[in-house]
VEXTORKOL-172964 format. One record per residue (C-alpha): x, y, z. Coordinates in steps of 0.2 Angstrom, whole numbers, plus 2048, in hexadecimal, padded with zeros to 3 digits. Example, Ala and Ser with C-alpha at 12.3 -4.5 7.8 and 13.67 -1.06 7.14 Angstrom:
<pts>
PT   x   y   z
PT 83E 7EA 827
PT 844 7FB 824
</pts>
This chain:
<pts>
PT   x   y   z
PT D86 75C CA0
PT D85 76A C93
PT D91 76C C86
PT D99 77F C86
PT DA8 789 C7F
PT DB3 796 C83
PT DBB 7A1 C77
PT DCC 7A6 C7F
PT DD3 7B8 C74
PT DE2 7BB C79
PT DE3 7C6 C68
PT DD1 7CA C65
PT DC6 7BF C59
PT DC2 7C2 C47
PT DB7 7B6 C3B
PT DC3 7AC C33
PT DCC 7A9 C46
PT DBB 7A1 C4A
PT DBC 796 C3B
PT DCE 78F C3C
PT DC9 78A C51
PT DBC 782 C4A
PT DC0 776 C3D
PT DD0 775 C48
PT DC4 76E C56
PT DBE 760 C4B
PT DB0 768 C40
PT DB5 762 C2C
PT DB8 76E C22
PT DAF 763 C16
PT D9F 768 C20
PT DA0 77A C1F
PT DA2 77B C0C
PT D93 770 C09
PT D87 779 C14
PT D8F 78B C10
PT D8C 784 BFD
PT D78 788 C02
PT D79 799 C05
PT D80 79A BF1
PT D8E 7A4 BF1
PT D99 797 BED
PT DA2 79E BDE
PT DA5 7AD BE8
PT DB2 7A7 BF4
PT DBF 796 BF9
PT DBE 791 C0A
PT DD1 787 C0F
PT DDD 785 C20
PT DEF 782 C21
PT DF7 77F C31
PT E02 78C C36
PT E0D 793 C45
PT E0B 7A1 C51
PT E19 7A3 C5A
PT E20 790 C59
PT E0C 78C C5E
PT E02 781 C52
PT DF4 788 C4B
PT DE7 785 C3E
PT DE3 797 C34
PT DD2 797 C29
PT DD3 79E C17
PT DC4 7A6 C0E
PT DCC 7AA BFB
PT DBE 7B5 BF3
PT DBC 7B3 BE0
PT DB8 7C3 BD5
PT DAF 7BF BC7
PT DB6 7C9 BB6
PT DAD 7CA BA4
PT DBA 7CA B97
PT DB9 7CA B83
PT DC0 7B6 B84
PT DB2 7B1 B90
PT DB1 7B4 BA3
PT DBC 7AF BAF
PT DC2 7AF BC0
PT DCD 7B7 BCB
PT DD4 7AD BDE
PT DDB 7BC BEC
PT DE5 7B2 BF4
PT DEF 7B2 C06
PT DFB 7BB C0A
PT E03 7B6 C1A
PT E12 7C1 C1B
PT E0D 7D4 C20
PT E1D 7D9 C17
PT E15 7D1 C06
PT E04 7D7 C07
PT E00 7E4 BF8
PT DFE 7F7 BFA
PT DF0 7FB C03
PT DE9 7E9 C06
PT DD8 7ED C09
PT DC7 7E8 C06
PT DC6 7FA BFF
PT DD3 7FA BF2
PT DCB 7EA BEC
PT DB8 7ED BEC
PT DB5 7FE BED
PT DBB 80C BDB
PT DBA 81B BDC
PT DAB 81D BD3
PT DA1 811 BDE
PT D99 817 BEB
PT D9F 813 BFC
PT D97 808 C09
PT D96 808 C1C
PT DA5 803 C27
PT DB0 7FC C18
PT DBE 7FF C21
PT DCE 7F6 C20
PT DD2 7E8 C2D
PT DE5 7E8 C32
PT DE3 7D5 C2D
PT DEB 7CD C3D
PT DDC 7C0 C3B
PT DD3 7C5 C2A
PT DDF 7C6 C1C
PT DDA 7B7 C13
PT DCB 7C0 C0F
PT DCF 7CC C00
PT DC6 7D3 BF0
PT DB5 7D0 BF0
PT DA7 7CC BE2
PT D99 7D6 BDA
PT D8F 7D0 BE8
PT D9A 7D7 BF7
PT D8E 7E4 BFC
PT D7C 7DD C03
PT D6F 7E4 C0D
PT D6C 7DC C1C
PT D5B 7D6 C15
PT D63 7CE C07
PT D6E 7C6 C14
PT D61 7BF C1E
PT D57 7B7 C10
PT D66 7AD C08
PT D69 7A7 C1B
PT D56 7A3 C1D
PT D54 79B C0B
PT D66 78F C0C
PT D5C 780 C16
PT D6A 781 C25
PT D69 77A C38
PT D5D 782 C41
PT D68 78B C4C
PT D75 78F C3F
PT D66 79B C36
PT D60 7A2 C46
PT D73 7A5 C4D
PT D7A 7AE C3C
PT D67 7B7 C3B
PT D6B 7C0 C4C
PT D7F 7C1 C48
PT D7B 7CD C39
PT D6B 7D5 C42
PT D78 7DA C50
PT D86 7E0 C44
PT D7B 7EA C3B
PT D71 7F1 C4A
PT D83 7F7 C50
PT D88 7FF C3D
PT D76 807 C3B
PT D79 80E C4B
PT D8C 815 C48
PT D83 81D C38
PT D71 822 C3F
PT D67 816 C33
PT D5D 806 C37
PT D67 7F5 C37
PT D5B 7F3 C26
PT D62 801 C19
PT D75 7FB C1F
PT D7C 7F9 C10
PT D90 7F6 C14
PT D9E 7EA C11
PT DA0 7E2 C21
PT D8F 7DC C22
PT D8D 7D9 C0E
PT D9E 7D1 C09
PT DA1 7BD C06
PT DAB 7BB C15
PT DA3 7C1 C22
PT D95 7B7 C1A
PT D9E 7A7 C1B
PT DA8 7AE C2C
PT D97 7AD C35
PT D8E 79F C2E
PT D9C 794 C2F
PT D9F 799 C43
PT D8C 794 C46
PT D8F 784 C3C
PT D9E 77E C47
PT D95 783 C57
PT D86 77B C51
PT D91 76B C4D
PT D9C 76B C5C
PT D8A 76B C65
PT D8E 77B C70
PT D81 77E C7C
PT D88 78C C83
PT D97 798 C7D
PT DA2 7A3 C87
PT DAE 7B0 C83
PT DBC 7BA C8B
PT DC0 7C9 C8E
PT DC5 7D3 C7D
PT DD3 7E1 C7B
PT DD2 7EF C74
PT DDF 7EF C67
PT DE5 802 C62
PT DEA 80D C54
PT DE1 80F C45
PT DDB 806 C36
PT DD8 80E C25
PT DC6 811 C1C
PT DC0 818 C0D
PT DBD 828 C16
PT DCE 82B C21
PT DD5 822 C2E
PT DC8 817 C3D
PT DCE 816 C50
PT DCF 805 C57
PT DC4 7FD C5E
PT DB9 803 C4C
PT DAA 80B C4F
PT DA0 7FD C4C
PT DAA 7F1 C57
PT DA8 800 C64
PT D97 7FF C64
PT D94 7EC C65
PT D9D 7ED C73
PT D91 7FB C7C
PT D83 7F1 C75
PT D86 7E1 C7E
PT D93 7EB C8D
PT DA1 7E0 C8B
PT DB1 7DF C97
PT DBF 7E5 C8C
PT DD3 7EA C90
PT DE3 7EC C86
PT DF1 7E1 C85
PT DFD 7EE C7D
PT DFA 7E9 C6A
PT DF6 7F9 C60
PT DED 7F0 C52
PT DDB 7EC C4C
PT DD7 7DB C57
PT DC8 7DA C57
PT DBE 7DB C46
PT DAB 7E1 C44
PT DA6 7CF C3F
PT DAE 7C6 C4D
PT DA8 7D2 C5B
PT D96 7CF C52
PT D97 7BD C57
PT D9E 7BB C68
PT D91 7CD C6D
PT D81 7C0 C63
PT D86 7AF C6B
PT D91 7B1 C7C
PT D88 7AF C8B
PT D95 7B5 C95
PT DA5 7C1 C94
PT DB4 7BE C9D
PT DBC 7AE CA8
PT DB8 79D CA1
PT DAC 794 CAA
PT DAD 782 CB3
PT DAF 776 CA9
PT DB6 764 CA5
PT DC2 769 C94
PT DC1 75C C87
PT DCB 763 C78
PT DD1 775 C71
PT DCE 77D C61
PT DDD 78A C5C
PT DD8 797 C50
PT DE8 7A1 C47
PT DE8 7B4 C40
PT DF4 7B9 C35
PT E00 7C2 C3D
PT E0F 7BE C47
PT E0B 7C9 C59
PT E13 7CA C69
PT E09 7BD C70
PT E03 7AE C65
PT DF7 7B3 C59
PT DE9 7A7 C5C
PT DD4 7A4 C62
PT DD5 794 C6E
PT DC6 78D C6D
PT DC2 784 C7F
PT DB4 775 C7D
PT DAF 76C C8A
PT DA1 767 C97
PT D98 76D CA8
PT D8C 767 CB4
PT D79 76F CAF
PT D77 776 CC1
PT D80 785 CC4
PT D82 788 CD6
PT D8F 789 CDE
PT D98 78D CD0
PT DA9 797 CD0
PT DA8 79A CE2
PT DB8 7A2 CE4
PT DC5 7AB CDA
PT DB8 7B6 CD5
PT DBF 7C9 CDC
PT DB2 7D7 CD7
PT DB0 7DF CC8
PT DC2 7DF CBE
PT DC2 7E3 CAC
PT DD1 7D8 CA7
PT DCD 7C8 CAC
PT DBE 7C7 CB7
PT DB1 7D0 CB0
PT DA3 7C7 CAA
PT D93 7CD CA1
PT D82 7C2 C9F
PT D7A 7C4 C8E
PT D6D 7D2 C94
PT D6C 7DD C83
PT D5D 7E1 C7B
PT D61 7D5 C6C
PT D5E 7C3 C75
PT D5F 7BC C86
PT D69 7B4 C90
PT D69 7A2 C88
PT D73 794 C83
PT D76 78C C72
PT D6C 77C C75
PT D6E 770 C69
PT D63 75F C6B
PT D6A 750 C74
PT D6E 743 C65
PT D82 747 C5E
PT D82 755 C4D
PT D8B 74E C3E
PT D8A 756 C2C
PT D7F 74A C2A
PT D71 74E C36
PT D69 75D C38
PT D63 763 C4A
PT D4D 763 C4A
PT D44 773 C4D
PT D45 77F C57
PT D53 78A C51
PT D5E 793 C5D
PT D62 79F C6D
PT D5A 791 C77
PT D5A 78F C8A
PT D5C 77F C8F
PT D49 779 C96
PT D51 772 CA8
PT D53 776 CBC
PT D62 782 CBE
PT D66 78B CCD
PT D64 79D CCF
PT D6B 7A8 CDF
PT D5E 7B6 CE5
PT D65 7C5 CEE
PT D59 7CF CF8
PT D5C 7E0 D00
PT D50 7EE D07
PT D55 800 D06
PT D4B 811 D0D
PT D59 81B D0E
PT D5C 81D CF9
PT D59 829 CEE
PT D4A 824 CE1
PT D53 82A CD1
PT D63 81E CD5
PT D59 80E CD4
PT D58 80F CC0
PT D6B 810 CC0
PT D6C 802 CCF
PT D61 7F9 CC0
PT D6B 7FB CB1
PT D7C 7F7 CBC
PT D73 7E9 CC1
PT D70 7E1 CB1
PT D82 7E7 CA7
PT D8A 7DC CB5
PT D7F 7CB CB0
PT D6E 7CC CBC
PT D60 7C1 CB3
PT D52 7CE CBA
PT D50 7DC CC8
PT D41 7E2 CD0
PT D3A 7ED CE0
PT D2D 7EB CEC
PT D26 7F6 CF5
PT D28 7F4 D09
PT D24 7FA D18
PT D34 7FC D24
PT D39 7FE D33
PT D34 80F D3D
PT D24 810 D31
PT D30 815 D23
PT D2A 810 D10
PT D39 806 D07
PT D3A 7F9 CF9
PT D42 7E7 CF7
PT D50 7E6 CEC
PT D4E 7D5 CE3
PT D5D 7CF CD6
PT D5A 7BF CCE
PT D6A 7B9 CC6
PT D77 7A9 CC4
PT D83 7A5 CD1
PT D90 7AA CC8
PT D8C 7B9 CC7
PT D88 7BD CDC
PT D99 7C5 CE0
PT D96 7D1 CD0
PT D84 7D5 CD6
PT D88 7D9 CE6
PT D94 7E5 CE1
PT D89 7F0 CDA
PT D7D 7ED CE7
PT D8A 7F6 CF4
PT D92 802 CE9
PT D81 808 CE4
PT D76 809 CEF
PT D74 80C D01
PT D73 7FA D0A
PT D7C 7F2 D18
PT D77 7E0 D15
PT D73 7D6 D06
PT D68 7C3 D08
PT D6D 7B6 CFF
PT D63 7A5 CF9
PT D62 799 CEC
PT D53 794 CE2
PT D50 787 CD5
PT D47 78D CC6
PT D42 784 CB6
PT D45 78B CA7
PT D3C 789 C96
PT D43 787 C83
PT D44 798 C7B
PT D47 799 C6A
PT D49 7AA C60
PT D40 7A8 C4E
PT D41 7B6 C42
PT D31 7BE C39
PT D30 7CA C28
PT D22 7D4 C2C
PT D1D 7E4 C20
PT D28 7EF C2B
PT D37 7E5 C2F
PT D40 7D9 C37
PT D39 7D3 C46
PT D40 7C2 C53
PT D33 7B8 C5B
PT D35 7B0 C6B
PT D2F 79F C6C
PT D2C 794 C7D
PT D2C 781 C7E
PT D2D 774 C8B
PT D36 769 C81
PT D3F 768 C71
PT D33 767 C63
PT D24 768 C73
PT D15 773 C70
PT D18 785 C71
PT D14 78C C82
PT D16 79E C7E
PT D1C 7AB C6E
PT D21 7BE C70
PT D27 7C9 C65
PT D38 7D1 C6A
PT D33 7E3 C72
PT D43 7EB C6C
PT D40 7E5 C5A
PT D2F 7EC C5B
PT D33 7FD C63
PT D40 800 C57
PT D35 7FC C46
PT D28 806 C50
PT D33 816 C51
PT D39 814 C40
PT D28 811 C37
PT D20 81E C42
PT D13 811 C48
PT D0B 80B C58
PT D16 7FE C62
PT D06 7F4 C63
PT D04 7F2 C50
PT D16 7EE C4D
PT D13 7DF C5B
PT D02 7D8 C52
PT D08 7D9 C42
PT D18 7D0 C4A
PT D0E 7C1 C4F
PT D03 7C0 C41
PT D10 7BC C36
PT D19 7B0 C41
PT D07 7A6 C43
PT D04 7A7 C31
PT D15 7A0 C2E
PT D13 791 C39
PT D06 783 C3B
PT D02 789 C4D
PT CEF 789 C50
PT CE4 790 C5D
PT CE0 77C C63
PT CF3 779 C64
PT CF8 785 C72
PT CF3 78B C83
PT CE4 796 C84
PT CEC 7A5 C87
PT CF5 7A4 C75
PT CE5 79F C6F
PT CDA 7AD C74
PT CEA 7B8 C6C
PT CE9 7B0 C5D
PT CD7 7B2 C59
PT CD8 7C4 C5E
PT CE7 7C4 C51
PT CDC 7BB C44
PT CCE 7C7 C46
PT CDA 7D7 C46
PT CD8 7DC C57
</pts>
């Protein structure tokens, strides 16, 4: 059985949302405060819950009070923004703006104001509320967290700051803004990978997200909903959106970083035994209840056969769904070993993004085509992949009538069939698609993080087993091409400098892997 979760967003999903399902779903508040005391910020905020309604529905709504640190001629002091539940009662302009930003400070990156349906516990911020994402990174790395709490909150920040840099035309590395920098997203995204990690999730799924409407306000005019960065986070990862007829900000730039870094899939929920639900509140009253239900429970490890019906094309509603296939990670699940988590036991190495090492089921689907145009099978491709296949390839054939063709091959889950196929008809040319199932074993793969020269780069690691000898280890290619075009050099060096690092950070030697990473790492070790 594997242990997943479903995020249902009715209203969208914000950081503190995330939170408030969370501890609501069983994790202790207790245990986020004391590992959220590692990353030492903890005179910069107050983490709380109250239990609040929604539309006569129970909820529990997370707090995170920042504290503003003041000098004063009697000595220093400190300053508690509080809640303020009631819209009527919030104070003019109640945004993180008014409260961190003067006139004379210069302004940062997407410090726009949230319309605090989920987020307005999170007011004033500190002398520490803008950081650079690689000040971020190391206070996650130095705090001493669970394995796949680091790596989870390393790639969270990574994809929020790959989406702002790319709003702004800078690298994710000079992003210097509030929404990555400030206390609460800090705590907002840690604190969801700590009760993930706790709950053990193995696997997370999320709905589909409205759009929200109208505007929110920033420190240069007025931002449409969906923001900019939320916008692009979206493209990034192509996720199955709609509106519900609520013009307001729903979905905030923090919480569309986690669901876009962790879901594997977008849209319906999949099978499962339900065991308990988490019910995460906003602030706001709306038309509907204003709450995250967290879903946890259980399904079988094989997957065919799976959701066999009720599954109607490609609707964007309600029955969309999208594998993980960005260039950030890939498709994995949130493995976490078999023995239960408690506050006082720390998953072993590896970290995170694992796939679990086991037989699973994938569908196969076969067509050959002579009659399409060449240039249409790039798009056929990238269609192919937005809707969830694992991998697609060509061969070439020899058809019928002496005619040159290729094989159409897409690899992908059952789950995804119906959606595969749709593209396969509505794209190209074929009459018949073949189906068979195949079982394939899959190996542990865990993304670690590197600081080479350059930059940031993730390294994927293989295993058989949890804490097994390492099988294989490959830099991230988008990592690589992206330092490479921003330090202007080669692709190839950016890779062996890469590995270099991770080998020099670990205890790895060339006697200790297969032969294949041997022969690398001496070519490594004599700079070739």
């Amino acid at each position: 059985m594997t242990k997943v979760a479903y995020l249902e967003c009715p209203t969208g999903i914000a950081g503190d949302m995330c939170l408030g399902a969370l501890i609501h779903a069983g994790v202790p508040l207790e245990y986020f405060t004391d590992q959220l005391n590692r990353l030492g910020i903890a005179n910069e905020y107050k983490l709380w819950t109250e239990l609040v309604h929604r539309n006569s529905q129970q909820a529990t709504q997370a707090h995170v009070d920042l504290l503003v640190h003041h000098s004063i001629e009697d000595g220093n002091s400190y300053t508690t923004f509080a809640h303020h539940s009631d819209p009527g009662k919030l104070p003019p302009a109640h945004s993180h703006l008014s409260e961190r930003h003067h006139p004379h400070q210069p302004l940062h990156l997407e410090s726009h104001v949230h319309d605090h349906l989920h987020e307005p516990s999170h007011q004033a911020g500190s002398q520490h509320g803008n950081r650079h994402l690689p000040e971020i990174e190391s206070m996650i790395q130095a705090a001493g967290l669970p394995p796949r709490v680091e790596a989870w909150s390393l790639a969270i920040f990574h994809r929020l700051a790959e989406a702002e840099g790319a709003v702004h035309g800078i690298p994710p590395e000079q992003v210097h803004f509030h929404e990555v920098g400030a206390t609460d997203a800090i705590v907002d995204i840690v604190g969801t990978c700590l009760g993930l990690d706790w709950l053990n999730i193995e696997q997370l799924y999320c709905s589909t997200l409205p759009t929200g409407g109208g505007t929110v306000r920033a420190a240069h005019g007025l931002l449409p909903v969906p923001t900019p960065a939320v916008l692009k986070l979206y493209e990034m990862r192509q996720v199955p959106i709609y509106s519900n007829g609520i013009d307001r900000e729903l979905v905030t730039p923090t919480g569309a970083a986690i669901v876009t870094t962790l879901a594997t899939q977008f849209g319906d929920p999949p099978t499962m035994t339900l065991h308990q639900v988490g019910l995460g509140a906003g602030s706001r009253n709306l038309p509907i209840p204003n709450i995250l239900r967290l879903w946890i429970g259980e399904r079988e490890s094989g997957r065919a056969g799976e959701r066999e019906s009720g599954r109607q094309g490609l609707g964007v509603r309600d029955r969309a769904e999208i594998t993980h296939s960005s260039s950030l990670t890939p498709h994995f699940s949130l493995l976490t070993p078999s023995l239960p988590h408690s506050p006082t036991s720390s998953p072993p190495h590896p970290s995170s993004f694992i796939l679990h090492p086991s037989q699973e089921t994938i569908s196969v689907l076969e067509t050959q085509i002579d009659d399409l145009n060449p240039q249409a099978i790039g798009y056929v491709f990238e269609a192919l992949f937005a809707v969830g296949a694992l991998d697609v390839f060509t061969q070439a054939i020899g058809m019928k009538k002496s005619r040159p063709g290729i094989l159409l091959t897409v690899i992908c889950h059952p789950e995804q069939v119906q959606a595969c196929e749709a593209v396969l008809f509505q794209e190209t040319t074929t009459l018949g698609i073949r189906h068979s199932s195949q079982p394939r074993t899959v190996l542990q793969r865990e993304l670690q993080t590197v600081q080479t020269s350059y930059g940031t780069v993730r390294i994927k690691v293989a295993r058989r087993e949890v804490g097994g000898a390492i099988v294989n280890v490959h830099p991230e290619y988008e990592d690589c091409a992206r330092l490479a075009r921003q330090v202007q050099q080669p692709w190839r060096e950016i890779h062996r400098l890469a590995l270099q690092t991770w080998y020099q950070k670990t205890t790895v030697k060339p006697g200790n892997v297969p032969e294949p990473m041997a022969r690398e790492l001496g070519a490594i070790e004599h700079g070739f």
